[in-house]
C-alpha positions as CSV (number, residue, x, y, z in Angstrom):
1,X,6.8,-8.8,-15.7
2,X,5.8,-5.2,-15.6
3,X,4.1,-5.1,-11.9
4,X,2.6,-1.9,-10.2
5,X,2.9,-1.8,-6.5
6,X,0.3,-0.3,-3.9
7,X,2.4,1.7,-1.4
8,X,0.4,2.4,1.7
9,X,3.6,3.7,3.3
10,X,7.5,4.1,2.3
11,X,8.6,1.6,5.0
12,X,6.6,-1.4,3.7
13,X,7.0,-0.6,0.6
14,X,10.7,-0.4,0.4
15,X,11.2,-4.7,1.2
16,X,8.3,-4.8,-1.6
17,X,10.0,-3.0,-3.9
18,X,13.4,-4.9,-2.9
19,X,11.9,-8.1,-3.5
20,X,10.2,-7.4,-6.5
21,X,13.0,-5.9,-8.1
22,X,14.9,-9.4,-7.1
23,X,12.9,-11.5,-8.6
24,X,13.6,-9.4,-12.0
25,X,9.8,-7.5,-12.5
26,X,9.9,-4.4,-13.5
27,X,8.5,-2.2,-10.9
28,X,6.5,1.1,-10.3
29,X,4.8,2.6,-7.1
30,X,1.7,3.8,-7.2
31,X,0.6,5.4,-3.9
32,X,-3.0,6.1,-3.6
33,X,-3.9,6.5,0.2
34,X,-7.1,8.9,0.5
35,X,-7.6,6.7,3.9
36,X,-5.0,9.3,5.7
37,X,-6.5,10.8,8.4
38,X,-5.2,14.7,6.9
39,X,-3.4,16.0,3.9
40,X,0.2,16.2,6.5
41,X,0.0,12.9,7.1
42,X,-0.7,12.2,3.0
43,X,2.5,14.3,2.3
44,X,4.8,12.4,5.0
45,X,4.3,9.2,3.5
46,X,4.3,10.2,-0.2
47,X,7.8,12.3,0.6
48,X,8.8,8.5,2.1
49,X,7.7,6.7,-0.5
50,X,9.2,9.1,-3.5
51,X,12.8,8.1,-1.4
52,X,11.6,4.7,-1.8
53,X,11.5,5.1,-5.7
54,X,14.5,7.4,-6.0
55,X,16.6,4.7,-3.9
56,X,15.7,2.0,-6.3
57,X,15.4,4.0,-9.2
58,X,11.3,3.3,-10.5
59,X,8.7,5.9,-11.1
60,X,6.3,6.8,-8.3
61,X,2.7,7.3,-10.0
62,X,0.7,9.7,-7.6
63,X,-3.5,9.5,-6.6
64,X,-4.3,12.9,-5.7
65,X,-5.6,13.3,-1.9
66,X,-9.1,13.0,-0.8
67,X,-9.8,11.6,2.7
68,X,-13.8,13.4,2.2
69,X,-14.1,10.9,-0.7
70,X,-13.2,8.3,1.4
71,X,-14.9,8.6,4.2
72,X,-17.7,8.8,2.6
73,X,-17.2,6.0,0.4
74,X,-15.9,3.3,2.7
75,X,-16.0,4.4,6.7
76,X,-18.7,5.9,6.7
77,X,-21.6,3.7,8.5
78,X,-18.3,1.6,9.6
79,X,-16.6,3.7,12.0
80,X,-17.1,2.3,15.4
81,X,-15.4,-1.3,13.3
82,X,-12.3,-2.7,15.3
83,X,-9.3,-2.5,13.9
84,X,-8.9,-5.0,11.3
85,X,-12.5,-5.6,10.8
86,X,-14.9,-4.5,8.0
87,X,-13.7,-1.4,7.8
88,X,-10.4,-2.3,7.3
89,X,-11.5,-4.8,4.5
90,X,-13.4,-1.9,2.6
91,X,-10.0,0.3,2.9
92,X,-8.2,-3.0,1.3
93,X,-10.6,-3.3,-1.5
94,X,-10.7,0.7,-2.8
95,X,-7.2,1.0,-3.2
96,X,-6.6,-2.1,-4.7
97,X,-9.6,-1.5,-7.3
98,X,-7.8,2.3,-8.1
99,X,-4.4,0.1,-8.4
100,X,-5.9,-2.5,-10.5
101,X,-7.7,0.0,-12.6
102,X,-4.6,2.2,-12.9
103,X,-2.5,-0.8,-13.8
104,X,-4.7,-1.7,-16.7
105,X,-4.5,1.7,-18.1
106,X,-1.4,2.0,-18.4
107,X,-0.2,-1.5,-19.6
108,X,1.1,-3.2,-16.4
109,X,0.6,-7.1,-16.3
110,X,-0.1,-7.5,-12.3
111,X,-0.1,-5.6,-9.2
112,X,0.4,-5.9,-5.5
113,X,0.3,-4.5,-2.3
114,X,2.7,-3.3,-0.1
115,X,0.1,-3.8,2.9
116,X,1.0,-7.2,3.6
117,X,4.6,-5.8,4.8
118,X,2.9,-4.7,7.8
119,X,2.8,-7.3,11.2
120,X,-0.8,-6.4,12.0
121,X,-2.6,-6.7,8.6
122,X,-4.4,-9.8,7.6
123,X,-3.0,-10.9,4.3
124,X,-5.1,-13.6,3.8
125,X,-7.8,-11.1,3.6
126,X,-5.8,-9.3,1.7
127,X,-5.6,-11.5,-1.3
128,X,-8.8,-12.8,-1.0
129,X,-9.7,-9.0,-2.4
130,X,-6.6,-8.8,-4.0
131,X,-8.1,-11.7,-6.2
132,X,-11.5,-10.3,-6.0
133,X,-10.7,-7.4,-8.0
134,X,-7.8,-8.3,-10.3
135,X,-8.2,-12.5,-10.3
136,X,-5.0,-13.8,-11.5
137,X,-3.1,-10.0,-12.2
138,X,-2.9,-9.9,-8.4
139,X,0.2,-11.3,-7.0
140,X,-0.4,-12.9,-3.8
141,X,3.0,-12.1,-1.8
142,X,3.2,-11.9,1.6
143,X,6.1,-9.4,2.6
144,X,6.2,-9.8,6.0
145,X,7.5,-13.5,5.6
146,X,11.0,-14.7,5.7
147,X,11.9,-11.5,7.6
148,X,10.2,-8.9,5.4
149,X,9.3,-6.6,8.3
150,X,12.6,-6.1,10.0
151,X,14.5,-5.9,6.4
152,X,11.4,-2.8,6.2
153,X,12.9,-1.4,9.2
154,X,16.5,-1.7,8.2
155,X,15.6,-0.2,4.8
156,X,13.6,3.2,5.9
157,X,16.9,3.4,8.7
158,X,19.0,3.1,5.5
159,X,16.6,5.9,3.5
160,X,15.6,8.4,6.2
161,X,11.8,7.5,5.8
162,X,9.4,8.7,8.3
163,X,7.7,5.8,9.9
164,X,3.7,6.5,11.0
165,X,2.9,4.5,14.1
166,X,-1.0,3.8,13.2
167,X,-2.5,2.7,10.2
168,X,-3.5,6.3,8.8
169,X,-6.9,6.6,9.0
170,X,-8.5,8.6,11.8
171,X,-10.4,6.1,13.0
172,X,-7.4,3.9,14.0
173,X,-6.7,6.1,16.3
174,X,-9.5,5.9,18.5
């Protein structure tokens, strides 16, 4: 199955990618992030997650930058949200739409996030959006299971990546 894979970050998505690749789809990043807090931060983790795809050998398809549009699209009115709360859920649900919508255009059967990799994100709530959106195109995989985060930190060892210590959005931070 031809699958297109969110990539919030080239750590988490390198066990995705690993997995995926395993179970014999045929995989592509897409890495659409306009939640990072600056344009720096956007170029670290797309320079990580173009290692990703050279390492494994799969394209890496590219959303231009725009944290404005984001903010105003999805924190704003929600910035004072804890961590993990609505905010987080809006964040979820734009950049799975843009992957759903850029899967369909360009003829992939499913797609998936790389988000679920990470220890601290709700991947229940996750797919609940994730299904949402894309109903059964979504694959509902939990990447952090059966030791998906620490293979995540061997891999980006392995790769050089640059690993962010917050989510990415400026409001994490606070």
């Amino acid at each position: 199955m031809r699958v297109l894979l969110h990539a919030c970050c080239g750590p988490c998505a390198s066990v995705a990618v690993e997995r995926l690749l395993q179970e014999g789809h045929e995989v592509a990043l897409f890495f659409c992030n306009n939640n990072l807090d600056s344009r720096d931060e956007w170029s670290r983790r797309l320079e990580a997650a173009q290692k990703v795809g050279a390492f494994f050998g799969i394209a890496v398809e590219v959303e231009p930058w725009d944290g404005a549009a984001w903010t105003r699209g999805v924190a704003l009115g929600f910035e004072n949200e804890p961590e993990g709360g609505a905010r987080c859920a809006r964040c979820f649900g734009e950049r799975l739409k843009k992957t759903f919508q850029h899967a369909r255009a360009s003829g992939f059967e499913a797609f998936t996030t790389s988000l679920t990799t990470g220890p601290k994100k709700n991947s229940k709530v996750i797919f609940n959006i994730g299904r949402e959106i894309g109903g059964t195109a979504f694959l509902e995989l939990d990447f952090k299971k059966r030791g998906g985060f620490q293979r995540s930190l061997e891999l980006a060892r392995e790769m050089g990546l640059y690993r962010q210590d917050y989510c990415g959005c400026e409001f994490s931070l606070l």
